[in-house]
C-alpha positions in Angstrom: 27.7 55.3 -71.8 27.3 56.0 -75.4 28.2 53.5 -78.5 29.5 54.9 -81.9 30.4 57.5 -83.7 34.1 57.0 -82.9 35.5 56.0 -86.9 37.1 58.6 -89.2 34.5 60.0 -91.3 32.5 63.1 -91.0 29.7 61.0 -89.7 31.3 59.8 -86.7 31.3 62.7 -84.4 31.3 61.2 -80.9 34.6 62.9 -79.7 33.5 66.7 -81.0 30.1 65.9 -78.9 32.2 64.8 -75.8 34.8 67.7 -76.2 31.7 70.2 -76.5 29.5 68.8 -73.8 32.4 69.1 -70.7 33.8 72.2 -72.4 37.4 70.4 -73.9 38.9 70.1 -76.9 40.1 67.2 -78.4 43.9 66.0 -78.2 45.7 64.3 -80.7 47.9 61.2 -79.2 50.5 59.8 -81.1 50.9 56.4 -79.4 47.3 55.8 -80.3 48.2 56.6 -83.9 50.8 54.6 -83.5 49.0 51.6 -82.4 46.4 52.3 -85.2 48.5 51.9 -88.0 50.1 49.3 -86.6 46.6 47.3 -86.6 46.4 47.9 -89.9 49.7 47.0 -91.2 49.5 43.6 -89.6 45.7 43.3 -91.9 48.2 44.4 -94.7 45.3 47.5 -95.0 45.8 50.9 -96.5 45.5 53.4 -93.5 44.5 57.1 -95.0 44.8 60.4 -92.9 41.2 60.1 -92.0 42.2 57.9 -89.6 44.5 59.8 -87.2 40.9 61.2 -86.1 40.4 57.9 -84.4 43.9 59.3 -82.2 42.2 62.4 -80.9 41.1 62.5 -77.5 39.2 64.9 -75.1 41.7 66.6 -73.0 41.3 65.2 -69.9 40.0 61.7 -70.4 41.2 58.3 -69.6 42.5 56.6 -72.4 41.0 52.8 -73.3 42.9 51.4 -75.8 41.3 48.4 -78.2 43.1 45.6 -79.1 40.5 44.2 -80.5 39.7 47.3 -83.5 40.8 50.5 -84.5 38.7 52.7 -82.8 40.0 53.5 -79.3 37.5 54.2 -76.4 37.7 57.0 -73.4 36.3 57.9 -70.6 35.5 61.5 -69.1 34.9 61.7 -65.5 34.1 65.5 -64.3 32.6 66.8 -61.4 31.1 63.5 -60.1 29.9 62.6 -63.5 31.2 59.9 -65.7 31.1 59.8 -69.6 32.1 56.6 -71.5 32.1 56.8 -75.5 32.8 52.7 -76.7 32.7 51.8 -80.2 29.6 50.8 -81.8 30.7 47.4 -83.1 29.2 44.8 -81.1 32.4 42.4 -80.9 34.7 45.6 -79.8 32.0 47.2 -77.1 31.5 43.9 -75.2 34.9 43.4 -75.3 35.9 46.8 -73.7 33.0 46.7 -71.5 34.1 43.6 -69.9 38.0 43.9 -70.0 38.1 47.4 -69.4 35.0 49.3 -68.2 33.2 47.6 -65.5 36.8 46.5 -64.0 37.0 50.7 -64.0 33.9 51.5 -62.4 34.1 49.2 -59.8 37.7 50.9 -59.3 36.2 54.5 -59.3 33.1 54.3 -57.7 34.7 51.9 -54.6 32.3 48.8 -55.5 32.4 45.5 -54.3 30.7 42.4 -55.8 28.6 42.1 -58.3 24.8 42.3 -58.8 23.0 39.3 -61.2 19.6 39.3 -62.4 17.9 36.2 -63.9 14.1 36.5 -65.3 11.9 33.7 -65.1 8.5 34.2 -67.6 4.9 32.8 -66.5 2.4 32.8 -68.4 -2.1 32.4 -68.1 -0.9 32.3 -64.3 -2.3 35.9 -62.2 0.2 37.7 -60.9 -1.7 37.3 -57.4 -2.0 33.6 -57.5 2.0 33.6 -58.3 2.3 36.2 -55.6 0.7 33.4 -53.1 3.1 30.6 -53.8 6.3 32.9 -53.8 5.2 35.2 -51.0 7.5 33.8 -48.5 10.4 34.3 -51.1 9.5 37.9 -51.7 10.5 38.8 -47.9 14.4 37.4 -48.6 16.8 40.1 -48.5 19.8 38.8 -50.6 18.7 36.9 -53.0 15.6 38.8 -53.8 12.6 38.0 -55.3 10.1 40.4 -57.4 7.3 40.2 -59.8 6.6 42.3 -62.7 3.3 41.6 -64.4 2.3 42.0 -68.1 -0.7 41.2 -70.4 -0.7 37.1 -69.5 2.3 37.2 -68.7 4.0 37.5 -64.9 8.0 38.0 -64.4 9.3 36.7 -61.4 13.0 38.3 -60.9 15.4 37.1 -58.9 18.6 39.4 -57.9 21.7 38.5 -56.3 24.5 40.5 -54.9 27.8 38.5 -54.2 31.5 38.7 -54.1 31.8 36.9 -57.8 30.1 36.3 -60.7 30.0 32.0 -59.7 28.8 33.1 -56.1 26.0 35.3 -57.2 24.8 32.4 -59.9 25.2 29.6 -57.4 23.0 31.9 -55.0 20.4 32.4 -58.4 20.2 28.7 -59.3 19.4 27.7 -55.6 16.3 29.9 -55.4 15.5 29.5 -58.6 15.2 25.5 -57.9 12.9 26.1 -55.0 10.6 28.6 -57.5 10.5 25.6 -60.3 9.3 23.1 -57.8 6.5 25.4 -56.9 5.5 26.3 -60.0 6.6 23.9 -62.4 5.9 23.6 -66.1 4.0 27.5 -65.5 7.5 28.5 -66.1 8.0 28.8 -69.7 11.2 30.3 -70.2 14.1 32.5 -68.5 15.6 36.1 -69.5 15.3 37.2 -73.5 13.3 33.4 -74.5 10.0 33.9 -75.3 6.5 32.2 -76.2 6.9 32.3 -79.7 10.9 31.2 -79.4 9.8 28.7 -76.9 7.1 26.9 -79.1 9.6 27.3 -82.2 12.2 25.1 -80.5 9.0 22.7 -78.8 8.1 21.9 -82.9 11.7 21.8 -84.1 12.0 19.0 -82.3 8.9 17.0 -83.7 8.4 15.5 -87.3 4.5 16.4 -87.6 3.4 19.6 -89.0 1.4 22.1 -86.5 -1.4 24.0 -87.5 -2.7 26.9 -85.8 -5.9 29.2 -86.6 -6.5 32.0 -85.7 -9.4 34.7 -86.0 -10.2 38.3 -85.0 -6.2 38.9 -83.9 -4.2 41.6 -85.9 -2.0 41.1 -88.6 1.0 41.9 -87.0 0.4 39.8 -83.9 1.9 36.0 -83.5 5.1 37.2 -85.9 8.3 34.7 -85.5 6.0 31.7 -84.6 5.6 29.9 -87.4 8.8 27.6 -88.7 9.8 24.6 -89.9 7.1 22.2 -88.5 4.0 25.0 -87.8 1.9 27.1 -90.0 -0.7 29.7 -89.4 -3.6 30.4 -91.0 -6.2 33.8 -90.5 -9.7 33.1 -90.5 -12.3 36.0 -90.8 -14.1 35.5 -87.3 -17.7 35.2 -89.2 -16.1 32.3 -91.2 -15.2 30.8 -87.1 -17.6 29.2 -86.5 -18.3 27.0 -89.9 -14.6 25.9 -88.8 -14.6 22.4 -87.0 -11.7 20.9 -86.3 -13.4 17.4 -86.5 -13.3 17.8 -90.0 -9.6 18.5 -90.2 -7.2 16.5 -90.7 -5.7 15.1 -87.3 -3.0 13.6 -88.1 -1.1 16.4 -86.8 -1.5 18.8 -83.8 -3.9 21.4 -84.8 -5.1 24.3 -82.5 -7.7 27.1 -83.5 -7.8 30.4 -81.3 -10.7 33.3 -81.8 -10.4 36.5 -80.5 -13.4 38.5 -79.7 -13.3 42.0 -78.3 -16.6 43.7 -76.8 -16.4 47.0 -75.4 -16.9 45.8 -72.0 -14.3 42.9 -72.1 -12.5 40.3 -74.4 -13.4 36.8 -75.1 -10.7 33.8 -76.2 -11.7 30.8 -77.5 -9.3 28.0 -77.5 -9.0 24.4 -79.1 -7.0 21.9 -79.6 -7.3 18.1 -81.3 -4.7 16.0 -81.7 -5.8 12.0 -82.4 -7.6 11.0 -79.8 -7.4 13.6 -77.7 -8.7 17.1 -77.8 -9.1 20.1 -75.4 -10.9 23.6 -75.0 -10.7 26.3 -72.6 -12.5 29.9 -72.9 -11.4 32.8 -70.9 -12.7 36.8 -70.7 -10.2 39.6 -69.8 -11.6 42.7 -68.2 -8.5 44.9 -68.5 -7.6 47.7 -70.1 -9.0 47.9 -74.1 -4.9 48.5 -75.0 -3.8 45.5 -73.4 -6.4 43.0 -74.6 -4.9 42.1 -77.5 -2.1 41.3 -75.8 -3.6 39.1 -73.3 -5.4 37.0 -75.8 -2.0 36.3 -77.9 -0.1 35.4 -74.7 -2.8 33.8 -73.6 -3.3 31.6 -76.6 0.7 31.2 -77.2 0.7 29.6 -73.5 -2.3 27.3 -74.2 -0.4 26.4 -77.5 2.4 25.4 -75.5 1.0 23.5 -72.2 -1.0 21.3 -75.1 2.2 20.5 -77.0 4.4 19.4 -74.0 1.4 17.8 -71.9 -0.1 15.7 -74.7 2.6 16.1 -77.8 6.1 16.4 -76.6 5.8 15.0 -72.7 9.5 14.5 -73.1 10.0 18.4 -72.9 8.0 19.0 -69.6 10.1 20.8 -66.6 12.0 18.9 -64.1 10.9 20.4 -60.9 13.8 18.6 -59.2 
């Protein structure tokens, strides 16, 4: 499946790559052109010969038109193998794809049903004590259950296979009621939300500022958390330790996390005060040098968040039921 490269300038040369790859050429279709200008009369804009190449076809392909923009799509299936050239605006391909594609597919290829995924993210949770509390689930057939594990970070993905889209949800949300009671406010968020996201919307929601230092991390690590209501600031890690929260203002949340590699492992240290209330934790990592780094920032983002809806926003913890 290919997006792009299917407009009228010399830039756009999708079809030429399609005709040359299964050994075609390119047909011109007039009700396409048609259709076409058509589009662009009812926009009341000028249409120049440039774009009758957005009417030329491989020979032999199925046609999908697009009512929703000016660039039709095709499809070339030879020998077994399928090509499918969409157009590269976001609005037309997941249009097409929806209205048109998959209900192709599953036409061509004789499939029934439909497979859904949903991602639930844990984080400062092993992947073997996870493994433990979901093991039972793991041996299920249809849904499944799998775990994927990162840096500080453990997926747990649940797959369904039904006869509709609202059967293969409803068979999702079911198990993944039974994983939230066992694992509760570990769960931090579900598909494409992450940590940072996550602890964006937790502060959003609050009317005290959140401070958070940090010390012997990377530049580029712990980008697209700070917003509205939370600021970072980088401390050298020899300046750490004159650092004490005490002596900060604690009006507001504030949370300090120092990174310190080693050659043999990494070292986090973690603290938050709040008034009247404060916490540490320390933890070492003995994994890969490559993935240390990455540890210690999930690591920290998670401790970030448990602190603010445990002791800040209790409001926002998970409702196992």
């Amino acid at each position: 499946i290919t997006t792009g490269g299917l407009g009228p300038t010399v830039d756009d040369p999708t079809r030429e790559a399609a005709a040359q790859a299964f050994n075609t050429h390119n047909e011109f279709h007039p009700e396409l052109w048609e259709q076409i200008r058509q589009r662009f009369l009812k926009r009341a804009m000028n249409i120049s010969d440039n774009n009758r190449k957005q009417a030329m076809i491989p020979a032999g392909a199925v046609v999908v038109e697009n009512p929703v923009g000016t660039a039709p799509s095709f499809i070339i299936p030879q020998n077994g193998k399928v090509l499918i050239c969409l157009p590269g605006v976001p609005r037309e391909m997941e249009y097409l794809m929806q209205a048109s594609i998959i209900p192709w597919l599953k036409n061509h290829f004789e499939m029934s049903g439909i497979i859904k995924a949903r991602v639930l993210h844990i984080a400062a949770v092993s992947e073997s004590k996870i493994d433990e509390m979901v093991a039972d689930l793991e041996a299920m057939t249809n849904p499944t259950v799998g775990l994927l594990a990162h840096p500080g970070v453990v997926d747990i993905r649940i797959t369904a296979k039904a006869d509709s889209e609202q059967n293969a949800n409803e068979m999702i949300e079911g198990l993944e009621k039974i994983i939230r009671q066992r694992l509760g406010n570990d769960i931090y968020g579900v598909d494409d939300e992450t940590l940072p996201l996550i602890i964006q919307k937790l502060t959003e929601k609050g009317s005290n500022p959140i401070k958070v230092i940090l010390g012997g991390f990377s530049p580029e690590t712990f980008k697209g958390l700070e917003g509205k209501n939370l600021s970072i600031e980088r401390v050298e890690p020899s300046r750490f330790s004159q650092i004490s929260i005490s002596d900060l203002s604690l009006q507001s949340p504030v949370f300090s996390c120092l990174y310190t590699p080693t050659p043999e492992h990494s070292r986090i240290d973690l603290n938050f005060s709040y008034p009247n209330i404060s916490d540490t934790m320390t933890r070492e990592y003995m994994g890969a040098p490559g993935l240390r780094e990455e540890w210690a920032v999930n690591f920290c983002l998670s401790f970030i968040r448990h602190q603010l809806i445990s002791k800040v926003y209790p409001e926002e913890q998970n409702d196992p039921s």
